[in-house]
C-alpha positions in Angstrom: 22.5 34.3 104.5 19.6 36.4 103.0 19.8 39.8 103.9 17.5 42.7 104.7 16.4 45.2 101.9 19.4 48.1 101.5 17.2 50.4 100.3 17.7 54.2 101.1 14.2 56.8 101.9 14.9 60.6 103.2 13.7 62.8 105.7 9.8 63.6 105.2 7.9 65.5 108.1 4.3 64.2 109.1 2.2 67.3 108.3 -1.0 65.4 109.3 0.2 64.9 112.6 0.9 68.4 113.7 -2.4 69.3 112.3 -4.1 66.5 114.9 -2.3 68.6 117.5 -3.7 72.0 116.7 -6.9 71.3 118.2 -6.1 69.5 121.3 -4.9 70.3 124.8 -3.5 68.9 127.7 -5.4 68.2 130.5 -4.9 67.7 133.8 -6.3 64.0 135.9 -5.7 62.6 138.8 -4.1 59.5 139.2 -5.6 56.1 138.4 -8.2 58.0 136.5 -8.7 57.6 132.5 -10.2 59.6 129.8 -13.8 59.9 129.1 -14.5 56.7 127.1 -15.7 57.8 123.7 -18.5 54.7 123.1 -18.9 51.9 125.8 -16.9 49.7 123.8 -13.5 51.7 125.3 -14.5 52.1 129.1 -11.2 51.7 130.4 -10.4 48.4 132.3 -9.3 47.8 135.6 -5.2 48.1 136.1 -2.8 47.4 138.4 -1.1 51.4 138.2 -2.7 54.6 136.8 -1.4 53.6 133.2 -4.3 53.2 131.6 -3.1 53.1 128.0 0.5 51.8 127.0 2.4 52.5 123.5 5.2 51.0 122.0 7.0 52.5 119.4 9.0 49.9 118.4 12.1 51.0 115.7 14.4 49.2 114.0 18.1 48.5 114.5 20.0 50.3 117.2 22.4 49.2 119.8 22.8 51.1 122.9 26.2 52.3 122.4 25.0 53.2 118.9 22.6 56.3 120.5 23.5 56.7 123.8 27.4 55.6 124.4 28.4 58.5 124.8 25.4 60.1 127.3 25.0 62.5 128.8 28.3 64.1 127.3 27.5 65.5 123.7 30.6 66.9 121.1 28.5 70.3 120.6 30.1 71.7 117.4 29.1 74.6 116.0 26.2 74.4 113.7 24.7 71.4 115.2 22.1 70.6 117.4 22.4 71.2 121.3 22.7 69.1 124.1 23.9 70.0 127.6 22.9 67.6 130.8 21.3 68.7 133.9 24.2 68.7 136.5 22.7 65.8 138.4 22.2 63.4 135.0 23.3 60.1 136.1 25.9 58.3 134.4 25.1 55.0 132.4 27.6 51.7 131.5 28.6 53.9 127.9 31.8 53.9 126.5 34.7 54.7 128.9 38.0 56.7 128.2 39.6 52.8 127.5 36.8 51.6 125.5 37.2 54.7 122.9 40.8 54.9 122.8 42.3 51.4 123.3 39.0 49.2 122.2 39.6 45.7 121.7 38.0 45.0 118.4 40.9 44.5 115.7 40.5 46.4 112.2 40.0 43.8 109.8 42.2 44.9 107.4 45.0 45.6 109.4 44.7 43.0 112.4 47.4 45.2 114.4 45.5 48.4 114.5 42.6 48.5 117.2 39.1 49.5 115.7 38.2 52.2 118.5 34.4 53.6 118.1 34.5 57.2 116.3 31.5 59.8 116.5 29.2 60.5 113.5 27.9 63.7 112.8 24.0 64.5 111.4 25.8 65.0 108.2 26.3 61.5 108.5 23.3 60.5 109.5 22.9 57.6 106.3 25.0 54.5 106.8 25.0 51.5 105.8 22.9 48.2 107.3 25.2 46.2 109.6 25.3 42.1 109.4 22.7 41.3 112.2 22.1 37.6 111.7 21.5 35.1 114.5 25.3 33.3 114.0 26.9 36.2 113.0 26.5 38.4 115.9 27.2 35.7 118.4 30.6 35.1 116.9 30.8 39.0 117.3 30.4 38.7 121.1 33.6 36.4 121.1 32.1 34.2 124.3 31.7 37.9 126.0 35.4 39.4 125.0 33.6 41.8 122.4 36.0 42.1 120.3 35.2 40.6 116.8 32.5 43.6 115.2 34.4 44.2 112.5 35.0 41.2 111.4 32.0 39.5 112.1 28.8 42.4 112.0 30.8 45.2 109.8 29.6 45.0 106.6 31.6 47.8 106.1 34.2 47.4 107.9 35.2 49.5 111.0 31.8 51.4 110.4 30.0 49.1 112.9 32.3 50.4 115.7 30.5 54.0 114.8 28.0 55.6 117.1 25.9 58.8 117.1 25.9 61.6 120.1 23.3 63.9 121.3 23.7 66.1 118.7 22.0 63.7 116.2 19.6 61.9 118.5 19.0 64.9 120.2 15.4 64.4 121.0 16.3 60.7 122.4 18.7 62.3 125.0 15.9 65.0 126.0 13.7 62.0 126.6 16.3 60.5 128.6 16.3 63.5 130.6 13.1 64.6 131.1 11.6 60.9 131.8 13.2 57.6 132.2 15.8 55.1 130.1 17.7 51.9 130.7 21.5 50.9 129.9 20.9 47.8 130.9 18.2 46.0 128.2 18.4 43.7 125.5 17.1 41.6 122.9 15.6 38.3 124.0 17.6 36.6 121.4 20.2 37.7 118.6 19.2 38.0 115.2 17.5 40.4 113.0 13.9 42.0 112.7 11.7 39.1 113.1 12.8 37.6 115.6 12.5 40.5 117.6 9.1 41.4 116.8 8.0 38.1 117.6 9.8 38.0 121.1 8.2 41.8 122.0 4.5 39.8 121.8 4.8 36.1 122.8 8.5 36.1 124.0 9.3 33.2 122.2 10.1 32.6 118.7 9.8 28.8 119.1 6.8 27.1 117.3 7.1 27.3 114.0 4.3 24.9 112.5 4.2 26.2 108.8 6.7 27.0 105.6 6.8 28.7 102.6 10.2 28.2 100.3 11.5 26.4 102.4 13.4 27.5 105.9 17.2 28.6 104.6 18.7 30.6 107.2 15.4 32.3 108.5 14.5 28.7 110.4 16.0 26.6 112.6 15.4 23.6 114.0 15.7 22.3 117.9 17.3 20.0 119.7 13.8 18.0 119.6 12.4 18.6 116.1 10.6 21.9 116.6 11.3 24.8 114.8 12.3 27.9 115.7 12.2 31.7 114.0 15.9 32.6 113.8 16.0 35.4 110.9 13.5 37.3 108.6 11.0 35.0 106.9 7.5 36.9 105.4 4.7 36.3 107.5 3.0 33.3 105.8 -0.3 34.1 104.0 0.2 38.2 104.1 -0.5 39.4 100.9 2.2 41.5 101.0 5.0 38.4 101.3 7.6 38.3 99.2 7.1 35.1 96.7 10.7 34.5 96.5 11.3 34.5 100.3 10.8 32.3 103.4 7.5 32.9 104.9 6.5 31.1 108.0 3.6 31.2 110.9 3.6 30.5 114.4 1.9 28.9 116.5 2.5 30.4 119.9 0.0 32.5 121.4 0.9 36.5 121.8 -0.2 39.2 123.9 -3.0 40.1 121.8 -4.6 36.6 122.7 -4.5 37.1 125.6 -6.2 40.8 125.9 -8.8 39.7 123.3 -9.7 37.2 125.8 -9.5 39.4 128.4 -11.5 42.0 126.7 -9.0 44.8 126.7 -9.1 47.1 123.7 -5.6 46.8 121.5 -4.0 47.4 118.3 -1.1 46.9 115.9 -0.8 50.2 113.7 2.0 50.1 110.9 2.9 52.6 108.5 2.2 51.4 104.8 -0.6 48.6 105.9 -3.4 50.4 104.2 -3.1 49.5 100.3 -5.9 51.8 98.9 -3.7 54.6 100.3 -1.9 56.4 97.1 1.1 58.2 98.6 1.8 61.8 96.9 4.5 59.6 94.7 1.6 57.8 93.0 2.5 54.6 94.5 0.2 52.2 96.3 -0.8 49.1 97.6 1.8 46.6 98.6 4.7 49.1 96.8 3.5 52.0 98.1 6.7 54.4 99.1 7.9 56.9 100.4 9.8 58.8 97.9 12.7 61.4 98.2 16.7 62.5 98.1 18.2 59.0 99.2 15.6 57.0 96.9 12.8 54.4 98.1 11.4 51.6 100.1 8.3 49.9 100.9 6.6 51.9 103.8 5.4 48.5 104.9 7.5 45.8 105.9 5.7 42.6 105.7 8.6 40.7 108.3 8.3 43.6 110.3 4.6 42.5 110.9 4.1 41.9 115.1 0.7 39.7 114.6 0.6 38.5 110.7 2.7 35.5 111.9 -0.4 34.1 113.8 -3.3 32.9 112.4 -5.1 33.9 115.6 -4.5 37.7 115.1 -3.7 37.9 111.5 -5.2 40.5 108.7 -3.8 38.9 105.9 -5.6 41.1 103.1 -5.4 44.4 105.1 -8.9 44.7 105.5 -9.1 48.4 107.0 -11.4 48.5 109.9 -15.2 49.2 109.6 -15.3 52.4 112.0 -13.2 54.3 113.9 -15.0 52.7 116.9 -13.8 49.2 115.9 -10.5 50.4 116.4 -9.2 48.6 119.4 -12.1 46.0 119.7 -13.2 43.0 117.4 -13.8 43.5 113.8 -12.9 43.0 110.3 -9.8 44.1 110.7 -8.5 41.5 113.6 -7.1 44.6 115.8 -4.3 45.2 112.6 -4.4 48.6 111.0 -2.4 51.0 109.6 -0.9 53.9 111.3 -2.6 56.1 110.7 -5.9 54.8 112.0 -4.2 55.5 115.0 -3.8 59.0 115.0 -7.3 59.2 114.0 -8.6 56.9 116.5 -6.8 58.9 119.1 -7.8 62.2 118.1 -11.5 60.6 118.5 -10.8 60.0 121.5 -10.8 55.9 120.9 -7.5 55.3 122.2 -7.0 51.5 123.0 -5.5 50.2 126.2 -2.8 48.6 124.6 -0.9 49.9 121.0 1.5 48.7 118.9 3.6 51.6 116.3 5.5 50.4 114.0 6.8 53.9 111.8 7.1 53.8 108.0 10.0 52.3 106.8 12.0 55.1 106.2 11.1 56.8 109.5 11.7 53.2 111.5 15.6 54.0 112.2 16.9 51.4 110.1 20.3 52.2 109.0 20.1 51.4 104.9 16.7 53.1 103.9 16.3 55.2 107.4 18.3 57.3 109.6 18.1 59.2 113.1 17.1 62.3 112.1 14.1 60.4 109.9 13.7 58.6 112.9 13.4 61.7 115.1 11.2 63.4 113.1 8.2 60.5 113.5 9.0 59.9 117.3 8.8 63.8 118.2 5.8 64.2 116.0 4.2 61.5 117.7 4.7 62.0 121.3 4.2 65.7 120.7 0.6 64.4 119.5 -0.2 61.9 122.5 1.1 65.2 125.2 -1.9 66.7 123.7 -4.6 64.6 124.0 -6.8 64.3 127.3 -5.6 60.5 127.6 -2.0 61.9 128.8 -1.7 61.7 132.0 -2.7 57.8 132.1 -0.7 56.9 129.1 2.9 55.4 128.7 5.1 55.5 125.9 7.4 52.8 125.5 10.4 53.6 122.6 12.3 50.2 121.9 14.0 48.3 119.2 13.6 44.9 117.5 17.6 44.6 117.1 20.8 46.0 117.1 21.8 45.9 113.2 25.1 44.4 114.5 26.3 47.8 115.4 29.1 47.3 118.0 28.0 47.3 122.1 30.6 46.9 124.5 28.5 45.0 126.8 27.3 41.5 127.1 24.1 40.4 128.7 23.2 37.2 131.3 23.0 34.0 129.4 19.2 33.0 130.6 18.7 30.5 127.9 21.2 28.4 126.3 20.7 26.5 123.0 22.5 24.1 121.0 22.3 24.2 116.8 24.5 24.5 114.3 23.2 28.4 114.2 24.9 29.0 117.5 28.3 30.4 118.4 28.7 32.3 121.3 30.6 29.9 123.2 31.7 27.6 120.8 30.2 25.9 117.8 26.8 25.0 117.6 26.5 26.4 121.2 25.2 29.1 123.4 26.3 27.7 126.8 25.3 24.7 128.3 22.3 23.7 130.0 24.7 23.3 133.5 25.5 27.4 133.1 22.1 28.5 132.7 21.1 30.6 135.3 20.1 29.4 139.1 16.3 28.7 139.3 16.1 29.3 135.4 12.8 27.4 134.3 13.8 24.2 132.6 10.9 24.8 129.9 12.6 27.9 128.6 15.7 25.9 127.3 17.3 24.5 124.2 14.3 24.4 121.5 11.8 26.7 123.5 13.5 29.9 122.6 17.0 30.4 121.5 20.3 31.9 122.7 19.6 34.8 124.9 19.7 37.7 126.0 21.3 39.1 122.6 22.4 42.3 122.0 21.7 45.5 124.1 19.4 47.6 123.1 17.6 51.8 123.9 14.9 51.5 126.1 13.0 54.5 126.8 10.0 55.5 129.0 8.0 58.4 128.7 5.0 59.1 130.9 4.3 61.7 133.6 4.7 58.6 135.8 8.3 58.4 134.6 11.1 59.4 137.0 12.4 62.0 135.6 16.3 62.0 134.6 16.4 58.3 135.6 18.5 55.5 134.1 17.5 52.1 135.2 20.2 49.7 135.9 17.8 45.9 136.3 18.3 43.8 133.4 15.3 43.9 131.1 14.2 42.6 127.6 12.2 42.8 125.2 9.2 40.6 126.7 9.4 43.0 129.5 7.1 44.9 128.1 5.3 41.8 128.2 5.0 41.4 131.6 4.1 44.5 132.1 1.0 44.4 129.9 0.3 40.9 132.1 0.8 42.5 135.1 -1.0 46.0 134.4 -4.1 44.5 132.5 -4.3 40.8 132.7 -3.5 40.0 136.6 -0.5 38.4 135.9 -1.7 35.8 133.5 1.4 34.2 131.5 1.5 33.6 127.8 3.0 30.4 128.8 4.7 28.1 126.3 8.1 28.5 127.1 7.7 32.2 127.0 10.8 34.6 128.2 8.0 36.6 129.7 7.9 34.3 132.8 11.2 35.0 133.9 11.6 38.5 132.7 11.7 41.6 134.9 9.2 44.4 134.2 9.7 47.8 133.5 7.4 49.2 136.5 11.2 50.6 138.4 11.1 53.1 135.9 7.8 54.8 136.9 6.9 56.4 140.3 3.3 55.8 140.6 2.9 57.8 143.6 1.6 60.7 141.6 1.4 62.4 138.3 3.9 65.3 137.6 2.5 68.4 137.3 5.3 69.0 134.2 4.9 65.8 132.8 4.8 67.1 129.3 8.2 67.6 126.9 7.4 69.1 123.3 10.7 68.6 121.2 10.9 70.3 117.9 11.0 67.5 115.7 14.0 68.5 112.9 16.2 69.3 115.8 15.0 67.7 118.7 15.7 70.3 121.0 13.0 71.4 123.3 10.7 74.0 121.6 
C-alpha cells in the first residue's frame, strides 16, 4: 500500500501573522449584522444565523482519544504547560479507568500482554505516522471490538495506543473550554488524507472519471463499475503532482459549486500554493520547505488539495489572484490561493463568506513531518488574528481533521453506509455490513458504490465563535460533511450537493452555537508556544 511522506519539519512561529494583529481591534456588532464590506463585490449575503463568515481549519491526522481522551483531567508536571478545568467542565466518552488499565488491544509482540494507552509528554511531541489506509483501519476496529491497533494501524507498534493530554494540546483544551467541541464526530469514511478532504466538500468520494498511473490502492472500484477515491492519489493535472504516483479527478460537484452559483464569496487557502514564494531556506516553487531541527517537507501537499480534484474549481498552475479584491469572487485564480492571501485579504477587510485553511505541512499536525506544538503554534496564531478583526463577532471557526492517522479510538461510530469490495473489512471480508443493516430510513442512493464504508474513525471537532456555548461538548453524531450542511443550510437555503452525497443525511453542527446572542467575552487569546491563555 503506498504510504504518506515520513518526512519530519520543526516548530517555526508565524511572525507575519502577529504583525497583522498589531493594528487591529475588536469590535463589538450586534447580532445578524456583518462587517463593512470592503468593495461591493463582498456585501455579505443573506444567512440563516448571524454567522456571516465560516472557517475551517482543517489539520491532519488526529483521533479523538489521541487529543482529548483524557479531557478535562491533565497530568500537570512540573515544567510543563498548565491545564486545570472549570469545576462545571462536562465530561466526554474519553478513556475510562478500564480502557487505560485493562484495554483490550493485545501487544503485538507479546499477544498475552494488553497494550493499554500511555500519556506522551511535549518532549515527545514527534512520533511517528500511524498506518491509516482504508482496509487497514477497518480490520483495526475488529467489527466494533477495538481491539486490533497494534496490529493492524501501529506502525510502531504499541505507539498507536499513545495519546497527548492538555499539557501538550493545551490551547485545544482552552478552546474546548471557552467555546464548544464534540466527542462524538467522525470521518465519513476510513482512509487517509484524500479521502477526507474530498468528503469535507462534496461528501462523497465516489466518481472518479479520470487516472494517472494507474489506481493501485488509492482507487477502488464499486459494486457497479464506478470508481471510488479510497487513499491518496495527486490531484490529476496539478502541477505539483507527483509523476510517479496515482493522480486522479472527480467528477462530483463540491460546495464551492454550489456557492459560485450561488454567488457567495469563498476560498481555499493552503500553505506552500504560491510557487514564486522563496522561503528564507532558498527553496521555492513546488519544493518549497520549511526548514529546521527535525528536517523538511513540502509546505504544500498536492493530495492534500480540497478543490484540485475537480476540474470545475481547479488552479492547476497556481495562478495567484489578480487583486486582493478577487479574493473570494471569480478570477484567475478559480477561488484557490495560498495562505497567505488570506491573512492579507482579511486584514483588508475582504474576508469571504466561506474559507478553506489548510496549514503548511509541518504546522498541519501530521505526526511524521508535524507535531502538536507545531500545530498549536499556527492554530493560536491564527485565531488570535481573526479575534481581532472587525468581522469577529459574525465569524465561526471550525478546527477539524481529514483522518485519524490510525491512532487508536476506543469508540466506534453508526454504520450509515455499507459497502462491499475487496478493500473492506470491518465486518468480514470484502465487507462493511450489509445493505439489510444499514440504518432505518437510510437513503438507498448513498449505498455500496456511492460512497464507501462509513462513518470511519472519530475525530476533534471544535467550534469557536462568540456564538459558541461556552464549555460545551456536543454529544449528536456528526461528520465531516457536516460542515457541509451547515454551509447549505446557513448560505444556500438548504440546497443539496446531491449525488449520493453524505451531506443529505448528515446532522449539522448548529447545536453547538446559541444564536440567541453574541457574548460579550467572546474572545480567547492563547499564547501560541504554550497555549495557555495570555
Amino acid at each position: 500500500m503506498m504510504k504518506k511522506l515520513r518526512i519530519e519539519a520543526p516548530r517555526k512561529t508565524m511572525a507575519l501573522l502577529l504583525a497583522l494583529t498589531t493594528a487591529l481591534g475588536p469590535t463589538a456588532m450586534p447580532a445578524f449584522a456583518a462587517s463593512k464590506p470592503a468593495s461591493k463585490a463582498q456585501r455579505p449575503t443573506a444567512t440563516a444565523t448571524p454567522i456571516q463568515h465560516l472557517v475551517v481549519i482543517f489539520q491532519e491526522n488526529v483521533s479523538f482519544d489521541h487529543y482529548f481522551g483524557t479531557y478535562p483531567v491533565a497530568t500537570n508536571p512540573k515544567g510543563e504547560s498548565k491545564f486545570k478545568a472549570a469545576s462545571n467542565t462536562p465530561t466526554v466518552n474519553g478513556l475510562t479507568n478500564a480502557l487505560l488499565t485493562v484495554n483490550p488491544n493485545l501487544n503485538p509482540v507479546n499477544g498475552a500482554a494488553a497494550s493499554n494507552p500511555f500519556r506522551l509528554d511535549p518532549s515527545q511531541a514527534v512520533t511517528s505516522d500511524q498506518d491509516h489506509n482504508y482496509t487497514a483501519e477497518q480490520q483495526a476496529f475488529d467489527a466494533g471490538l477495538m481491539d486490533l491497533f497494534p496490529v493492524d494501524t501501529g506502525n510502531s507498534g504499541s505507539t498507536v495506543m499513545a495519546y497527548f493530554d492538555g499539557n501538550t494540546v493545551t490551547a485545544e483544551w482552552n478552546y474546548a473550554q471557552f467555546f464548544a467541541m464534540s466527542d462524538n464526530s467522525y470521518g465519513t469514511t476510513f482512509g487517509p488524507s484524500s479521502p477526507g478532504v474530498i468528503n469535507l466538500v462534496s461528501g462523497q468520494t465516489n466518481g472518479v472519471i479520470a487516472t494517472l498511473n494507474g489506481t493501485g490502492d488509492e482507487v477502488s472500484g464499486g459494486s457497479d463499475g464506478s470508481l471510488t477515491l479510497i487513499g491518496d492519489a495527486d490531484p490529476l493535472g496539478d502541477v505539483c503532482s507527483s509523476s510517479t504516483r496515482a493522480q486522479a479527478t472527480m467528477g462530483s460537484k463540491n460546495i464551492g459549486d454550489l456557492l459560485t452559483s450561488a454567488g457567495v464569496t469563498w476560498g481555499s487557502f493552503m500553505g506552500g500554493f504560491n510557487l514564486t514564494t522563496v522561503n528564507p531556506n532558498g527553496s521555492t516553487g513546488c519544493s518549497r520547505s520549511s526548514a529546521g531541527l527535525a528536517g523538511t517537507t513540502a509546505d504544500y501537499i498536492p493530495h492534500h488539495s480540497f478543490f484540485n480534484y475537480y476540474t470545475s474549481t481547479a488552479n492547476y498552475a497556481h495562478t495567484p489572484p489578480a487583486s486582493v479584491s478577487e479574493i473570494g469572487n471569480a478570477g484567475p485564480a478559480n477561488h484557490q490561493y495560498d495562505l497567505q492571501d488570506f491573512f492579507t485579504a482579511a486584514a483588508a477587510g475582504n474576508l469571504p463568506a466561506v474559507s478553506f485553511l489548510k496549514a503548511q505541512a509541518y504546522q498541519d499536525g501530521h505526526a511524521g513531518y508535524s507535531d502538536p506544538l507545531d500545530e498549536q503554534t499556527f492554530l493560536v496564531n491564527t485565531i488570535n488574528f481573526l479575534e481581532t478583526l472587525p468581522t469577529w463577532n459574525s465569524t465561526a471557526v471550525v478546527i477539524m481533521y481529514d483522518d485519524s492517522d490510525g491512532w487508536y479510538d476506543h469508540q466506534m461510530g453508526p454504520i450509515v453506509n455499507t459497502s462491499t469490495g475487496t478493500a473492506d473489512a470491518l465486518t468480514g471480508p470484502g465487507a462493511c455490513g450489509t445493505a439489510a443493516t444499514a440504518l432505518p430510513g437510510l437513503n438507498p442512493l448513498l449505498t455500496h458504490a456511492l460512497g464507501r464504508c462509513g462513518y470511519g474513525p472519530r475525530l476533534p471537532l471544535l467550534v469557536i465563535s462568540p456564538y459558541a456555548r461556552q464549555n460545551f461538548v456536543d454529544h449528536s453524531v456528526t461528520d465531516q460533511s457536516s460542515i457541509i450542511r451547515f454551509v447549505e443550510d446557513n448560505w444556500l437555503s438548504g440546497e443539496r450537493i446531491g449525488q449520493g452525497s453524505f451531506d443529505g443525511i448528515a446532522n449539522s453542527i448548529t447545536q453547538m452555537f446559541n444564536f440567541s446572542k453574541v457574548r460579550n467575552n467572546g474572545v480567547l487569546f492563547l499564547n501560541p508556544s504554550t497555549g495557555e491563555k495570555e
